[in-house]
C-alpha positions as a Markdown table, in Angstrom:
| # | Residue | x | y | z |
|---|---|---|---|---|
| 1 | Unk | -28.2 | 65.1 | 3.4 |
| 2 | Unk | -24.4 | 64.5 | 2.7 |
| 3 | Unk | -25.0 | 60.6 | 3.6 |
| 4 | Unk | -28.0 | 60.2 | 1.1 |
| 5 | Unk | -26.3 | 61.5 | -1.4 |
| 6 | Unk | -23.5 | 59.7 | -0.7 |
| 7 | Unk | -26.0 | 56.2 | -0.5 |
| 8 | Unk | -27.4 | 57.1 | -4.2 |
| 9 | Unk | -24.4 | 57.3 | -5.6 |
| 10 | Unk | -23.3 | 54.1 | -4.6 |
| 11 | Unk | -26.6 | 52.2 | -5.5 |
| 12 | Unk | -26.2 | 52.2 | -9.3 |
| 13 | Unk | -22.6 | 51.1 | -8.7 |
| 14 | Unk | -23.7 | 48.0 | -6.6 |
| 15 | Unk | -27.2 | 47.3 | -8.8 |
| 16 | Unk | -24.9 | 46.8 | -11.9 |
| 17 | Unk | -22.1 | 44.9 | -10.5 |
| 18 | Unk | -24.9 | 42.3 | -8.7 |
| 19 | Unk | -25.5 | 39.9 | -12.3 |
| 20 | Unk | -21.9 | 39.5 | -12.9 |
| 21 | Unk | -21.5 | 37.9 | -9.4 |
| 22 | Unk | -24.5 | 35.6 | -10.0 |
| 23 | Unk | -25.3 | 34.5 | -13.7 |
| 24 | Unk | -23.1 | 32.7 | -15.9 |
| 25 | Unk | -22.8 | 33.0 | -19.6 |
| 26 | Unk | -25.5 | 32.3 | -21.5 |
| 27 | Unk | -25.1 | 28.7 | -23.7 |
| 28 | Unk | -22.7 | 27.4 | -20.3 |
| 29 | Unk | -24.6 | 24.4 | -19.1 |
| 30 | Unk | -24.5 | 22.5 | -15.9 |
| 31 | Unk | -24.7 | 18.6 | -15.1 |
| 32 | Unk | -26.3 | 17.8 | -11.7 |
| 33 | Unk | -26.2 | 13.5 | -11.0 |
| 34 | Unk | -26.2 | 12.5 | -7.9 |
| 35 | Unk | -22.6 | 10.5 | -6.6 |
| 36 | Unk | -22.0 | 6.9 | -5.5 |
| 37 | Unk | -22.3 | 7.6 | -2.0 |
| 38 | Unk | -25.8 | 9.4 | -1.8 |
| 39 | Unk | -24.5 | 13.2 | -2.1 |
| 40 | Unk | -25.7 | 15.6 | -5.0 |
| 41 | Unk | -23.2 | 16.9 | -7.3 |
| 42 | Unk | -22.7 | 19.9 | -9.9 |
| 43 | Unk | -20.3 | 19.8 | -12.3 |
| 44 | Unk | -19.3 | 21.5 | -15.6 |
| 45 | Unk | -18.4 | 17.6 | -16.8 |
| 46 | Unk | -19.8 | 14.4 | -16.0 |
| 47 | Unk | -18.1 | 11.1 | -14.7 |
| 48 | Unk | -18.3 | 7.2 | -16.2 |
| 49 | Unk | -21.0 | 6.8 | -13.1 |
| 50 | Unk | -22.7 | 9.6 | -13.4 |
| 51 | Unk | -23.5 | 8.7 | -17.4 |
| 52 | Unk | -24.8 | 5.4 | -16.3 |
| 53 | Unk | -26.4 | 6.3 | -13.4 |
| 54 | Unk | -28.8 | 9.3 | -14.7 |
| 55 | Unk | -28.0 | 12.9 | -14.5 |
| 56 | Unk | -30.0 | 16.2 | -15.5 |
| 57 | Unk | -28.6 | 19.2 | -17.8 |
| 58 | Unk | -28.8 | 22.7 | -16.2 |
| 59 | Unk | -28.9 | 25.9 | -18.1 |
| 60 | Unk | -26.8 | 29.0 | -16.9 |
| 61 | Unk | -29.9 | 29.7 | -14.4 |
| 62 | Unk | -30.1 | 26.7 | -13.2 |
| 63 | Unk | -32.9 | 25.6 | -14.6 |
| 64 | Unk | -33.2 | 21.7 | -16.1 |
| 65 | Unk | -33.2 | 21.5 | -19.3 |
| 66 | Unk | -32.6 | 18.2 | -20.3 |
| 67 | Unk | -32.7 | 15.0 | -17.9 |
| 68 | Unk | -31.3 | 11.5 | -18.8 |
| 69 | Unk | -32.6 | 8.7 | -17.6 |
| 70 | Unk | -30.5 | 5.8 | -15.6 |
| 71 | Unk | -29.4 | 3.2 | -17.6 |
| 72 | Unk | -31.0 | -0.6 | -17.1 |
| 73 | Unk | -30.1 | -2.7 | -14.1 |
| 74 | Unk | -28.2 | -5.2 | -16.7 |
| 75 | Unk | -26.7 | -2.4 | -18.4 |
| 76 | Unk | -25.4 | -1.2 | -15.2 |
| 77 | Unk | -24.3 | -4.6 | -14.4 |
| 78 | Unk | -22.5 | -5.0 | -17.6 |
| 79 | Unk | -20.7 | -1.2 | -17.5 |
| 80 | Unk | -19.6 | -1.8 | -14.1 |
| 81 | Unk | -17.8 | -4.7 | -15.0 |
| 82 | Unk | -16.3 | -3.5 | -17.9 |
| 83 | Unk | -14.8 | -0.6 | -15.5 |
| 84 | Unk | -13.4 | -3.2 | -13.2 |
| 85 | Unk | -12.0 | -5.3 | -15.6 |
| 86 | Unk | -10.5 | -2.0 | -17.0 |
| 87 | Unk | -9.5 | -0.9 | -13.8 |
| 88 | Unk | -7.9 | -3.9 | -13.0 |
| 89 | Unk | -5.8 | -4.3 | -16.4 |
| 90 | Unk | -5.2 | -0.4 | -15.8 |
| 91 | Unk | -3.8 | -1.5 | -12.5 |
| 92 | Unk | -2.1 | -4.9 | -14.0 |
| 93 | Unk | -0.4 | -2.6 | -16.4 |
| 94 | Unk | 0.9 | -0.4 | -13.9 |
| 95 | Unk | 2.5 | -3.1 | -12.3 |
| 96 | Unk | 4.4 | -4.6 | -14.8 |
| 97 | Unk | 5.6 | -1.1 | -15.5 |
| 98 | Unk | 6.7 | -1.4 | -12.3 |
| 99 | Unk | 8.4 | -4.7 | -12.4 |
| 100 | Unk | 10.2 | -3.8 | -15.5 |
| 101 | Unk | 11.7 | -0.7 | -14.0 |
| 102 | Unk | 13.1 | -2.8 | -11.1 |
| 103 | Unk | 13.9 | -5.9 | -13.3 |
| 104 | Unk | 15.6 | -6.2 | -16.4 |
| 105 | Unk | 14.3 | -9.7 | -16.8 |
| 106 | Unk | 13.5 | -12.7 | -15.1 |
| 107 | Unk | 17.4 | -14.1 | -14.5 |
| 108 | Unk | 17.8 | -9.9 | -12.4 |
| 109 | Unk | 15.0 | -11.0 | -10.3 |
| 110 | Unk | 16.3 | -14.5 | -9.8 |
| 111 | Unk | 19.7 | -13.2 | -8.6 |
| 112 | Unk | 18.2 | -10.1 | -6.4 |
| 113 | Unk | 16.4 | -13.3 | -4.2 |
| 114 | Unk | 19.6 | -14.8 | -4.5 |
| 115 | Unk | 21.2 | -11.8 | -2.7 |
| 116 | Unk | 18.5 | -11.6 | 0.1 |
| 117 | Unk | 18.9 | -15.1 | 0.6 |
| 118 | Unk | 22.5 | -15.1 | 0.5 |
| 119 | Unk | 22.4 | -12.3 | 2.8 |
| 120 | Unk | 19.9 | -14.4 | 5.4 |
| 121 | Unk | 22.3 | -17.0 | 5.3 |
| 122 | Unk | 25.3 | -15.2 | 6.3 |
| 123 | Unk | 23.6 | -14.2 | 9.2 |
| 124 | Unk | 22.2 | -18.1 | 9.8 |
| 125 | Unk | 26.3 | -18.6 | 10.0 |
| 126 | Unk | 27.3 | -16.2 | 12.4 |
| 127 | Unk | 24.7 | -16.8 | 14.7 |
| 128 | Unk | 25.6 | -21.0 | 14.4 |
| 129 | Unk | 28.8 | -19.7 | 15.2 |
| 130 | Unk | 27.7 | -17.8 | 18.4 |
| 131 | Unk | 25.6 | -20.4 | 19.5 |
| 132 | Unk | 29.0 | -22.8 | 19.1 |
| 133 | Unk | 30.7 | -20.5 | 21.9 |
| 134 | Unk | 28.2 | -19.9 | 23.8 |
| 135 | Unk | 27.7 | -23.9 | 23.9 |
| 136 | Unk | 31.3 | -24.2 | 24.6 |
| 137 | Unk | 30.9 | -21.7 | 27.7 |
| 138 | Unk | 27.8 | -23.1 | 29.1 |
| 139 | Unk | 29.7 | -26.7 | 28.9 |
| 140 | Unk | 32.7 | -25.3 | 30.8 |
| 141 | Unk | 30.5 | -24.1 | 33.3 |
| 142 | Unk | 28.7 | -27.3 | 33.9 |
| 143 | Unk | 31.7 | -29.0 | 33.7 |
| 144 | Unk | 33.4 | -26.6 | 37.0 |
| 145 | Unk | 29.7 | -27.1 | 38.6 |
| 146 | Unk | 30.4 | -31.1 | 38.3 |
| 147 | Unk | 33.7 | -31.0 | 39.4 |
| 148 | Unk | 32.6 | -29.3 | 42.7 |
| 149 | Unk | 30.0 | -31.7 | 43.4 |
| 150 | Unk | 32.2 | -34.6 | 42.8 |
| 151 | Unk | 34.3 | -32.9 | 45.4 |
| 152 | Unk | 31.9 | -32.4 | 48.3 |
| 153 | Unk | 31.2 | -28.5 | 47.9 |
| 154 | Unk | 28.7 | -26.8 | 47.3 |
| 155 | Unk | 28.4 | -25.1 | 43.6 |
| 156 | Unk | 28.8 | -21.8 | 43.4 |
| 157 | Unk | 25.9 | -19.4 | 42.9 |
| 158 | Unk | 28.4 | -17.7 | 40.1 |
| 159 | Unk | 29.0 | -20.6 | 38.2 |
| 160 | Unk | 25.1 | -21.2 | 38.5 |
| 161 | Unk | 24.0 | -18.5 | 37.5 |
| 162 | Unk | 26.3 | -18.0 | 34.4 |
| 163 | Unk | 25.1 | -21.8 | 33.0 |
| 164 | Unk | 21.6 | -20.3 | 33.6 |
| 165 | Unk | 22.7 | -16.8 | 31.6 |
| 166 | Unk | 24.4 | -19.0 | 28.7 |
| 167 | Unk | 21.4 | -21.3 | 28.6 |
| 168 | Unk | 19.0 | -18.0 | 28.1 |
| 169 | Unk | 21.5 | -16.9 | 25.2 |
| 170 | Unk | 21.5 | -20.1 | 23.3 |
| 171 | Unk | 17.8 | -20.3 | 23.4 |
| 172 | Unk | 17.5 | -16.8 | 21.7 |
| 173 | Unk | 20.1 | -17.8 | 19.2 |
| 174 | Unk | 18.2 | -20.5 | 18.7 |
| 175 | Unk | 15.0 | -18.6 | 17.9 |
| 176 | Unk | 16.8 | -16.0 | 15.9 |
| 177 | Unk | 18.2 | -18.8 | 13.6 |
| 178 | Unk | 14.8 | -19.8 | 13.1 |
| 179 | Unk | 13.2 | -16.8 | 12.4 |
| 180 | Unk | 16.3 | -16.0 | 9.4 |
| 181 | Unk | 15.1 | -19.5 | 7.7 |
| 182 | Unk | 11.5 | -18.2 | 8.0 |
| 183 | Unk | 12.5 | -15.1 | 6.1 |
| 184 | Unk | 14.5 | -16.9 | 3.9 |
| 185 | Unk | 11.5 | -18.5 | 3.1 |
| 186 | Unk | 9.2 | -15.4 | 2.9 |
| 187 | Unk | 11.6 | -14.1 | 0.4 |
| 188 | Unk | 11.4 | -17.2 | -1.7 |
| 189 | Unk | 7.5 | -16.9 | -2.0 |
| 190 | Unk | 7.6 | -13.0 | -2.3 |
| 191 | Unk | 9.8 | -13.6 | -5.7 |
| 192 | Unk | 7.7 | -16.8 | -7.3 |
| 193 | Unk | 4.8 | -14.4 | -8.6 |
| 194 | Unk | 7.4 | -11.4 | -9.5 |
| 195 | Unk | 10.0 | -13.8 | -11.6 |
| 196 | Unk | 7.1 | -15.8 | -13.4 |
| 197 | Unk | 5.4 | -12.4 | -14.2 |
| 198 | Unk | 8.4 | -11.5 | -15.9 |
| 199 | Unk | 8.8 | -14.7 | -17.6 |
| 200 | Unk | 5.1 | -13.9 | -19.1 |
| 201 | Unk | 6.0 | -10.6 | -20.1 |
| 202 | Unk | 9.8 | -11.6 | -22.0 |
| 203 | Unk | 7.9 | -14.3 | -23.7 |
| 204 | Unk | 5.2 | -12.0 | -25.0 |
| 205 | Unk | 7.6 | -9.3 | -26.1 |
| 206 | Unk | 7.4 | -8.4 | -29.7 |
């Protein structure tokens, strides 16, 4: 008898607190559109592509109370590409904001290539000058390797295998030189579109 009672009392308790849980205020409404890729949405606000797409108005029971229709294939056609194109000048913008924070002009960009490119050239020079030494070993080698030969004995598997070592070196100094140029050249093209942007943008200043 104890547990009844007990299970009354709690009823009202759990009656009364059930609406709150489950309705919202009355005059709150509810947009229901369906997204770009296929999935149903509810939202208290509605995006660009739900406007232009269709979407239906849901009072606080969820009932419709107002449905708009999609807009017209052109009109479609014609919103989508405004939101590109302002996308894309959203996007341009951003960019130059971008540029101008790293750049205080054209002649700052100019010079920052300059310093890359100096910088790939130093290394150009020092590896020249490796391969000049390693050249110079390789040709003292060959030149002890000749000298035994003229002699009558047999060259030395040393002196062989060291013209074969140098030989391995100067052909990796060779293709590091090369790939240095071909950044050089990388950096060169990387820096054309970002110092004529800012050429655009000093000339259109106010």
């Amino acid at each position: 008898m104890k547990r009844l009672w007990a299970g009354l009392l709690l009823l009202p308790v759990l009656v009364m607190a059930a609406p709150a849980r489950n309705e919202s205020a009355p005059g709150e409404v509810t947009y229901r559109y369906t997204t770009p890729d296929g999935n149903l949405a509810l939202s208290a606000t509605l995006t660009r592509e739900a406007i232009h797409s269709g979407y239906q108005v849901l009072d606080h029971k969820g009932q419709v109370i107002k449905e708009v229709a999609p807009a017209p294939p052109e009109e479609q056609a014609r919103r989508r590409q405004e939101m590109e194109a302002r996308r894309q000048a959203e996007a341009r913008a951003a960019r130059d904001e971008e540029l101008k924070r790293l750049y205080a002009g054209p002649e700052d960009a100019e010079r920052a290539r300059e310093r890359q490119v100096d910088a790939l050239e130093l290394k150009i020079s020092y590896a020249r000058s490796s391969l000049g030494q390693l050249e110079d070993k390789r040709d003292a080698e060959v030149s002890d390797a000749a000298r035994a030969e003229r002699a009558g004995r047999a060259v030395p598997e040393g002196t062989r295998e060291a013209i074969r070592r140098y030989n391995r070196r100067m052909e990796d100094t060779h293709a590091e030189i090369e790939a240095y140029q071909r950044d050089i050249e990388t950096v060169r093209k990387q820096y054309e579109p970002i110092i004529e942007r800012l050429r655009q943008l000093e000339t259109s200043a106010p």
